[in-house]
DOMI-898398 format. One line per 10 residues: their letters; for each residue x, y, z negated of C-alpha. Coordinates in pm, 1 decimal. Example, Ala and Ser with C-alpha at 12.3 -4.5 7.8 and 13.67 -1.06 7.14 Angstrom:
2
AS> 1230.0:-450.0:-780.0; 1367.0:-106.0:-714.0;
***
This chain:
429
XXXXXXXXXX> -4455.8:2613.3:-2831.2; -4203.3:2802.1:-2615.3; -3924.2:2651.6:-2780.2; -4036.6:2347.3:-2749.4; -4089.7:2349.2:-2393.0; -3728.6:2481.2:-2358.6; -3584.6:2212.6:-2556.0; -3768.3:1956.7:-2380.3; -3639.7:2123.9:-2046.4; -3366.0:2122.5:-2211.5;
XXXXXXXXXX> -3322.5:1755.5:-2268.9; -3466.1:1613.9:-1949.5; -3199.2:1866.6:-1753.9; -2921.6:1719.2:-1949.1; -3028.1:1367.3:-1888.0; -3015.5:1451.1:-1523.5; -2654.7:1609.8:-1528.4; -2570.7:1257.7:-1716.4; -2727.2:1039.1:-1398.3; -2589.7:1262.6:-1175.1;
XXXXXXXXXX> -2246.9:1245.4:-1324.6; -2262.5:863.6:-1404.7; -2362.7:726.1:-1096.3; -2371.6:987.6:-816.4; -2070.7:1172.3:-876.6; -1864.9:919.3:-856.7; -2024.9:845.2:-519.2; -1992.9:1171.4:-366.1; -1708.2:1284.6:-484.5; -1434.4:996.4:-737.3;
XXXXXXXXXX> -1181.0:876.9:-517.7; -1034.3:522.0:-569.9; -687.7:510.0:-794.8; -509.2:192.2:-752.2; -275.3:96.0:-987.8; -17.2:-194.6:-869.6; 262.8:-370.8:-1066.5; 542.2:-534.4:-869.8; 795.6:-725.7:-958.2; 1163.2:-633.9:-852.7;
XXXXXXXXXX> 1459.9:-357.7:-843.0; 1423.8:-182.8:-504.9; 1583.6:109.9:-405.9; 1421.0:432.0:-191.2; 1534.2:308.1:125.0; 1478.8:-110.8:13.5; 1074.9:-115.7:-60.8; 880.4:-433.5:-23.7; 787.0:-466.8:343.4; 454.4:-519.3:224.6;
XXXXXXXXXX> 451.5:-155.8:114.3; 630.0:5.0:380.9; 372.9:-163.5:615.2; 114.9:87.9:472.1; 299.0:373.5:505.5; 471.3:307.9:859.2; 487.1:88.7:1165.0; 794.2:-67.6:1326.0; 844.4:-101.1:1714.1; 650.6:-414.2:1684.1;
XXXXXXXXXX> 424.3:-612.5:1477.2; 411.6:-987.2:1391.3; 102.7:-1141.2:1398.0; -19.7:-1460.9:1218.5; 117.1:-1694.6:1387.5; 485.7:-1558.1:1426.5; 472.4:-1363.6:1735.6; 576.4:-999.8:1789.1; 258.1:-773.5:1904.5; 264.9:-446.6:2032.5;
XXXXXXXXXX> 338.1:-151.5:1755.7; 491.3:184.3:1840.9; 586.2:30.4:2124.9; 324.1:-73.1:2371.0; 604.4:-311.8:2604.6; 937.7:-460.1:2622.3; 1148.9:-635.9:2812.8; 1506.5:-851.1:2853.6; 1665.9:-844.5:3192.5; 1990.8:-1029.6:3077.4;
XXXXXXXXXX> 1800.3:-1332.9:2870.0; 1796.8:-1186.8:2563.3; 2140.8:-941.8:2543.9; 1998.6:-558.8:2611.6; 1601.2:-517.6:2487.8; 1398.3:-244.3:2637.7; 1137.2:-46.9:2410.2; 838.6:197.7:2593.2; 682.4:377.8:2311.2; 336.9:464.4:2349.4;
XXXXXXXXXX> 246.3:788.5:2413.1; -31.3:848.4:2177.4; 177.1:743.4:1821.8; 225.8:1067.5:1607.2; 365.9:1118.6:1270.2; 192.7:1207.3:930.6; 331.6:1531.7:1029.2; 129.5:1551.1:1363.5; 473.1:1566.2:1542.4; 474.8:1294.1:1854.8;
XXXXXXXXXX> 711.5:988.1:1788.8; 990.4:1017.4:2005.3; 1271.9:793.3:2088.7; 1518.5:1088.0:1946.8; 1289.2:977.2:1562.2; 1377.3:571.4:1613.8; 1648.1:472.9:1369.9; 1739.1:111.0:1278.6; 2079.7:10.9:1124.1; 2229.9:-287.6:1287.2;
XXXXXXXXXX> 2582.9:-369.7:1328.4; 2733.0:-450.2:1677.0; 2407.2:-346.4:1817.2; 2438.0:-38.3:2101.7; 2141.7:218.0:2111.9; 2045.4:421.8:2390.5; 1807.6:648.7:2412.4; 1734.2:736.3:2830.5; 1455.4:960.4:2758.6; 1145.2:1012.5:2473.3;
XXXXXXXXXX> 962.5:736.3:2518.1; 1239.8:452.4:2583.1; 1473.1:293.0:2397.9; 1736.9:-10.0:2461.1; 1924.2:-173.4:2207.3; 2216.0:-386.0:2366.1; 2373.7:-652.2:2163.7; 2644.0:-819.4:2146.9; 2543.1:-1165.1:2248.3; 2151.4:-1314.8:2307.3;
XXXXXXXXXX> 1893.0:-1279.2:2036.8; 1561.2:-1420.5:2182.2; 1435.5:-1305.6:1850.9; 1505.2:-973.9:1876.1; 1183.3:-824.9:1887.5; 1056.9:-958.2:1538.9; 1297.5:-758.7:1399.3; 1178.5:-453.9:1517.2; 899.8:-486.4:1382.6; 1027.2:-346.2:1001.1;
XXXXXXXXXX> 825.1:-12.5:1007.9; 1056.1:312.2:1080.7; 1057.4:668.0:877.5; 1107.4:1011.9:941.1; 1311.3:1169.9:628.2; 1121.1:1161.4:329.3; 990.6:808.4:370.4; 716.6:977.6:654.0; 573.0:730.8:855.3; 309.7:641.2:1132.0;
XXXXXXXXXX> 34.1:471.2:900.4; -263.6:523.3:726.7; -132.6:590.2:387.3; 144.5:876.0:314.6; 420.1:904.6:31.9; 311.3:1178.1:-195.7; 532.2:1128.0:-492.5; 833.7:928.8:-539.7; 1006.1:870.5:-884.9; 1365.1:727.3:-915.1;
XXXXXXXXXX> 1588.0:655.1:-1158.3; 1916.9:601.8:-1130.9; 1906.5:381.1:-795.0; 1585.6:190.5:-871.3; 1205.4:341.6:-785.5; 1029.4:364.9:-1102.2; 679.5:413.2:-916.7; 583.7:531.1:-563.2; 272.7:703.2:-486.6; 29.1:650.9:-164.0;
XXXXXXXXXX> -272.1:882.7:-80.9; -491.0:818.8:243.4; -672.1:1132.9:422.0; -1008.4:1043.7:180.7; -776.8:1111.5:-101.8; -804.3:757.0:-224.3; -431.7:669.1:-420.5; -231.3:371.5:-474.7; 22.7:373.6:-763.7; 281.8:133.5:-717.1;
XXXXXXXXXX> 530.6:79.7:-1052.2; 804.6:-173.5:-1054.7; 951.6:-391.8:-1294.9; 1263.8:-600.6:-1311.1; 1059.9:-912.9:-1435.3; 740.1:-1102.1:-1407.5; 719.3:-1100.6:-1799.5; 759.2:-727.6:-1777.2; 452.5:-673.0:-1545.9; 250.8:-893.4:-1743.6;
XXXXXXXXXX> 298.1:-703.5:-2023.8; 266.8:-344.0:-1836.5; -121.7:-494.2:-1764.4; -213.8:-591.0:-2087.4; -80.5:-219.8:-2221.0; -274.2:-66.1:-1925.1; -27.8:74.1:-1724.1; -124.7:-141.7:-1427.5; -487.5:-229.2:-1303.4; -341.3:-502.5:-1036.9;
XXXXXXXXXX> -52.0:-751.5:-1000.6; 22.4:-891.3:-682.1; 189.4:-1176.6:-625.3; 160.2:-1362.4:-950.7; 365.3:-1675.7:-990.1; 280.1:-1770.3:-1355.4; -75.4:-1676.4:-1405.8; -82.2:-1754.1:-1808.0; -215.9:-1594.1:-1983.8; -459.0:-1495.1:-1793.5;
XXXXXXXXXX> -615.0:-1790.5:-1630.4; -828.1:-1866.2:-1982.5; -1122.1:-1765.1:-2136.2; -999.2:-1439.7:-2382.1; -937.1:-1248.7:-2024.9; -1263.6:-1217.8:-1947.2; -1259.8:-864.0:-1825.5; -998.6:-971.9:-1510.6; -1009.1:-1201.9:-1193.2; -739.3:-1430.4:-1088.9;
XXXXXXXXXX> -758.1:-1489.2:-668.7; -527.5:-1775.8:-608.1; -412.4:-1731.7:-253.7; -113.0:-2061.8:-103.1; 173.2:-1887.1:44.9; 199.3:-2038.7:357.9; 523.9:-1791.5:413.5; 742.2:-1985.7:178.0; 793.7:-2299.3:68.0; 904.8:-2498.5:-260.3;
XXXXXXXXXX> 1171.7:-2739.4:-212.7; 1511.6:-2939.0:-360.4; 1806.1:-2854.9:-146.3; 2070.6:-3122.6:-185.6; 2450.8:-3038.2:-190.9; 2534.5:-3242.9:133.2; 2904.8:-3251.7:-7.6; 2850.0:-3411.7:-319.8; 2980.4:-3750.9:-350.4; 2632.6:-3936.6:-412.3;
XXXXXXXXXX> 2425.7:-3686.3:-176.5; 2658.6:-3713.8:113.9; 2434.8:-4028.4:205.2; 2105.3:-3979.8:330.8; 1954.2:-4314.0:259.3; 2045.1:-4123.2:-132.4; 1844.1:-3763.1:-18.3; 1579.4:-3983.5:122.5; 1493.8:-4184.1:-187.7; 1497.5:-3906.7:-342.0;
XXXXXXXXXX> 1238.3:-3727.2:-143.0; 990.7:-4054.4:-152.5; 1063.1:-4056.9:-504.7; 866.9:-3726.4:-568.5; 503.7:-3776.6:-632.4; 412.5:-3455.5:-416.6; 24.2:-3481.0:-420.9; 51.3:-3501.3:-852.2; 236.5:-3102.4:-845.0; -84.6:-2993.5:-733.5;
XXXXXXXXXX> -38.8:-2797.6:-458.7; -67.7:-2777.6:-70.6; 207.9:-3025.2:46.0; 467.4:-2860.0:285.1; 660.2:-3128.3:505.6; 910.3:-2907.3:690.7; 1154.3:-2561.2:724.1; 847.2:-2349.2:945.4; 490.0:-2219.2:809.9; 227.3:-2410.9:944.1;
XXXXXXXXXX> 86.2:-2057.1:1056.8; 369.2:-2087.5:1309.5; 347.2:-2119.9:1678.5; 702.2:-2365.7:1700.9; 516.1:-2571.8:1375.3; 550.9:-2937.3:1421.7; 266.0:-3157.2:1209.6; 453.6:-3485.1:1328.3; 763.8:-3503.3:1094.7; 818.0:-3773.4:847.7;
XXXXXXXXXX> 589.2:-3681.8:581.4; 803.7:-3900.9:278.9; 450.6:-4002.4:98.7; 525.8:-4104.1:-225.5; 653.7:-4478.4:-209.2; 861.8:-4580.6:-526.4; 932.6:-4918.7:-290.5; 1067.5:-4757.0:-27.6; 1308.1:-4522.8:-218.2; 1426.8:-4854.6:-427.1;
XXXXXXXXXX> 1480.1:-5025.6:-104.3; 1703.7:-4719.4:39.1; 1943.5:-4673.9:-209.5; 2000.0:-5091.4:-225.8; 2045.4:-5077.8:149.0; 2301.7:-4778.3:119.3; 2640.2:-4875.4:330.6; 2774.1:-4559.5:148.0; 2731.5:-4588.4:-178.4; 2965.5:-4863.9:-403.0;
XXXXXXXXXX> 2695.6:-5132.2:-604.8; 2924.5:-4889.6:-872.5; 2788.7:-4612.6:-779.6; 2463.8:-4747.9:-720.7; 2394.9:-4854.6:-1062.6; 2517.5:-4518.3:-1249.8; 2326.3:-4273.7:-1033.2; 2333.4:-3943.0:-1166.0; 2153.0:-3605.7:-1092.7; 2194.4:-3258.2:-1225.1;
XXXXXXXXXX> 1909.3:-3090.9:-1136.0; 1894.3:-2728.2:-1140.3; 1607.2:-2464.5:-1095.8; 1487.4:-2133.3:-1187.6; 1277.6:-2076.2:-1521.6; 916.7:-1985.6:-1332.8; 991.6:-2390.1:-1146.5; 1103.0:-2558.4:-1442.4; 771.8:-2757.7:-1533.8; 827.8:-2916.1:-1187.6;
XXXXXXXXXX> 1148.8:-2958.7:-1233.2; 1058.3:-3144.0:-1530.0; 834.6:-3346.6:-1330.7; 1069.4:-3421.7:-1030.9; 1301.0:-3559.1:-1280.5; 1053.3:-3808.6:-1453.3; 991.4:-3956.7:-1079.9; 1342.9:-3967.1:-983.8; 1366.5:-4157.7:-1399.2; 1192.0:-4363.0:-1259.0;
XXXXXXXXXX> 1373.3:-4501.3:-955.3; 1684.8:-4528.7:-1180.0; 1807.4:-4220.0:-1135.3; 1948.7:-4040.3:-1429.9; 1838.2:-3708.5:-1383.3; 1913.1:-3339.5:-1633.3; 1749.0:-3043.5:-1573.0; 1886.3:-2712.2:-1648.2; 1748.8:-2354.4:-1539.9; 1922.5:-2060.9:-1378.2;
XXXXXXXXXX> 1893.0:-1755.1:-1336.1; 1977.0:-1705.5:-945.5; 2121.3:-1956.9:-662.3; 2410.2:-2123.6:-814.7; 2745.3:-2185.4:-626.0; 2768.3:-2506.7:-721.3; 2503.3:-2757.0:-774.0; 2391.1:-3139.6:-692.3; 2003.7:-3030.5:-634.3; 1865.6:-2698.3:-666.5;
XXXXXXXXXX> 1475.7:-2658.7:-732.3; 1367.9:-2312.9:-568.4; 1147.1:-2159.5:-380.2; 1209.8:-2031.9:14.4; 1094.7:-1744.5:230.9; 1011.8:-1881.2:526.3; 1128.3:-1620.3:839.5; 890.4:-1532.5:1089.3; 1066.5:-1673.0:1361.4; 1180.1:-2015.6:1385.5;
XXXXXXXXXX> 1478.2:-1912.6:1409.1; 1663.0:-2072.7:1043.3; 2031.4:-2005.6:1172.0; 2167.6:-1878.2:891.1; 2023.2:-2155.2:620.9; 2111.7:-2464.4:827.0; 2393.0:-2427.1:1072.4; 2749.7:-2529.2:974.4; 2808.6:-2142.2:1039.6; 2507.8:-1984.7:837.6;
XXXXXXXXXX> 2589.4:-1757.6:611.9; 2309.4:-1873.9:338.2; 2384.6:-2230.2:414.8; 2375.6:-2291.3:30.1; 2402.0:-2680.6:121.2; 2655.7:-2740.7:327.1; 2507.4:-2896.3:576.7; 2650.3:-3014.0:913.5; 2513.1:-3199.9:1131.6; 2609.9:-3081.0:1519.5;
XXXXXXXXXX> 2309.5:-3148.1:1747.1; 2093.9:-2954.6:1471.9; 2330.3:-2710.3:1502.6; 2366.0:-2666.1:1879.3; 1966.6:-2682.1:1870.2; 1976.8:-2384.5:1629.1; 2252.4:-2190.3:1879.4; 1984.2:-2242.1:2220.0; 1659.6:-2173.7:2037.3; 1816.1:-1835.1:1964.2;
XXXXXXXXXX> 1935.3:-1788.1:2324.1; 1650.3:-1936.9:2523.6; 1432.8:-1672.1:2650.8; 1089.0:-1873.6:2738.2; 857.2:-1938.9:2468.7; 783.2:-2304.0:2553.3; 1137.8:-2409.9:2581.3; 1165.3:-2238.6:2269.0; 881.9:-2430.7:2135.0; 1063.9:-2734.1:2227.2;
XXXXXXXXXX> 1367.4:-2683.7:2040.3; 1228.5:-2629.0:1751.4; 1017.1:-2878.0:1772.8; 1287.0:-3106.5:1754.7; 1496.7:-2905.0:1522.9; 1222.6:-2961.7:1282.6; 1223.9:-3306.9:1369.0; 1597.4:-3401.6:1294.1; 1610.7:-3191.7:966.6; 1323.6:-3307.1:826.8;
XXXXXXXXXX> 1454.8:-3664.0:895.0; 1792.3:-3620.6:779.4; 1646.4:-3450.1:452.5; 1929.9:-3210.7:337.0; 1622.0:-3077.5:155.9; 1317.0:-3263.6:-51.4; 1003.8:-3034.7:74.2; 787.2:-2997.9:-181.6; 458.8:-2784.7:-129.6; 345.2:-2421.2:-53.9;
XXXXXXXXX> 315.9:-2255.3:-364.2; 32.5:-2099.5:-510.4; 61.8:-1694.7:-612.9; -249.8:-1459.9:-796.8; -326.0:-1174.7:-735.9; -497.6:-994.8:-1101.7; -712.6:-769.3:-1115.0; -893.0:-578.1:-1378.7; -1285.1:-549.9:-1342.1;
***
């Protein structure tokens, strides 16, 4: 009888070490272990903002709708419209280390920009000509050595190879981790979840395969990117795309709503404070893109009847690439498709996806000056609108500008905008 009464104890006290270590323990005392694929070579001081953004703060912080909010610094100010920029830290920002952030820890690598450093809690950065948008790009988070930063979560390991980060691990102060590991492809990360090195992928272009039925044990969130856009950017020197009743037709030749996507009809995010809703939205009119090209004054009836277009994209766009050049087919445009495997120097259209900026300011893609203007574009009140909205101080007149800048691009159509694409995040249940 007493052995039976001990085994029975027995029993029921191992059932309860089994509920307590199923179900409570994991309460009181598992802590969460993220594991993150992303896609990319980055190097220890070249992270993903997205990342860095957990582990630090920058002087500012842009909010969703494009403007620069308080950070590490709690106020700023330009006395010269824009030239010198004076940061007040606040006083109450420490480091992971419990140290106080001082002006002496602020370090940001720009060329021709002067930094001074009066005393601990101010610092002015003087440039060398007006940057009303300055202050956005402060807002990149700053590190002590070691990659030790302001934020909630704190570098605890760091694994490199050669000069790429293999993995970087996060721990908050409950202990909870998140493993980031990178990979030089999308293909790569896909495969790095189905093995089970990864529990999440963010940012997921291609979903397949993992949008049907045999991945039951995962959820897909689709979330549209309102930060970039997909678009055809037209080679403004080529002989047929020099004319814009050409880039036009083109662009009304798309059918936009048939992608399947959330349309995007201009350069900003329509998130943005300078987005303008009234451009010309080119609506898909097969009529209208006919009648262009047959009213062209620059192109020869020659040229007009052997219309030709290479069309060139990366291999994650090439379905609508595919699909682009059935509609343009179909306005008598003889259209080839061929993929690449980064921007091309030379091209007639290029299918590929943009990162919109924060700041309205899109110098660098569409003056005659910028250095990633990968079409050639020119056109000189576009370009002297670009030079004030980057010089005018007050947000309204700002607003104005770019109001119109979006106006008179859109119009003159160096570029075919497409939609806002759609990206997945995956997660394992």
């Amino acid at each position: 009888m007493r052995f039976k009464i001990i085994l029975i104890l027995g029993v029921v006290f191992g059932i309860l070490v089994f509920i307590i270590f199923r179900f409570l323990a994991p309460l009181l005392f598992d802590k969460t272990v993220e594991k993150i694929g992303e896609t990319g070579r980055y190097s220890a001081t070249n992270l993903p903002t997205s990342i860095l953004e957990l582990v630090g703060d920058g002087l500012t912080k842009i909010d969703s709708e494009g403007i620069p909010q308080p950070s590490l610094a709690k106020s700023w100010e330009s006395t010269d419209n824009g030239k010198t920029w004076t940061f007040h830290l606040r006083e109450d920002a420490h480091w992971q280390d419990k140290t106080k952030v001082t002006s002496a820890d602020i370090s940001y690598n720009f060329e021709d920009v002067q930094i001074k450093k009066p005393d601990n809690n101010t610092v002015v950065f003087t440039l060398a000509s007006p940057f009303t948008p300055f202050p956005g790009v402060v807002s990149r988070p700053v590190f002590k050595k070691g990659l030790l930063g302001t934020g909630e979560w704190k570098v605890s390991d760091l694994s490199v190879t050669g000069n790429y980060v293999q993995s970087l691990t996060l721990v908050d102060k409950d202990g909870n981790k998140k493993i980031f590991k990178f990979y030089p492809t999308e293909d790569r990360v896909k495969l790095a979840y189905k093995l089970g090195e990864i529990d999440v992928i963010d940012e997921l272009i291609d979903p397949s395969p993992f949008n049907t039925n045999s991945w039951k044990t995962s959820e897909l969130e689709p979330l549209t990117d309102n930060q970039r856009y997909v678009g055809v950017f037209f080679n403004t020197l080529d002989d047929n795309l020099k004319d814009k009743n050409l880039r036009q037709a083109l662009a009304y030749a798309i059918n936009k709503e048939a992608l399947g996507f959330k349309r995007a009809y201009g350069p900003l995010s329509p998130a943005s404070w300078a987005y303008n809703p009234q451009v010309k939205p080119y609506d898909f009119d097969v009529a209208r893109a006919k009648e262009l090209i047959n009213d062209s004054k620059q192109l020869s009836d020659e040229q007009k009847k052997n219309l030709k277009i290479k069309l060139v994209t990366t291999l994650p766009l090439l379905p609508i690439a595919e699909k682009v050049a059935n509609d343009w087919k179909a306005i008598g445009v003889a259209t080839t498709v061929s993929v690449t495997q980064s921007v091309p120097s030379d091209f007639q259209a290029f299918l590929a996806m943009y990162d919109i900026p924060s700041d309205p300011d899109q110098y660098s893609t569409w003056h005659p000056q910028g250095a990633e203007n990968i079409t050639h574009y020119t056109n000189t009140r576009i370009g002297k609108l670009l030079e004030d909205g980057r010089m005018e101080i007050d947000q309204e007149k700002r607003k104005k500008i770019y109001l119109d800048f979006q106006r008179y691009l859109v119009e003159d159509a160096p570029v075919a905008f497409l939609y806002h694409p759609i990206t997945y995040k995956l997660v394992r249940k």
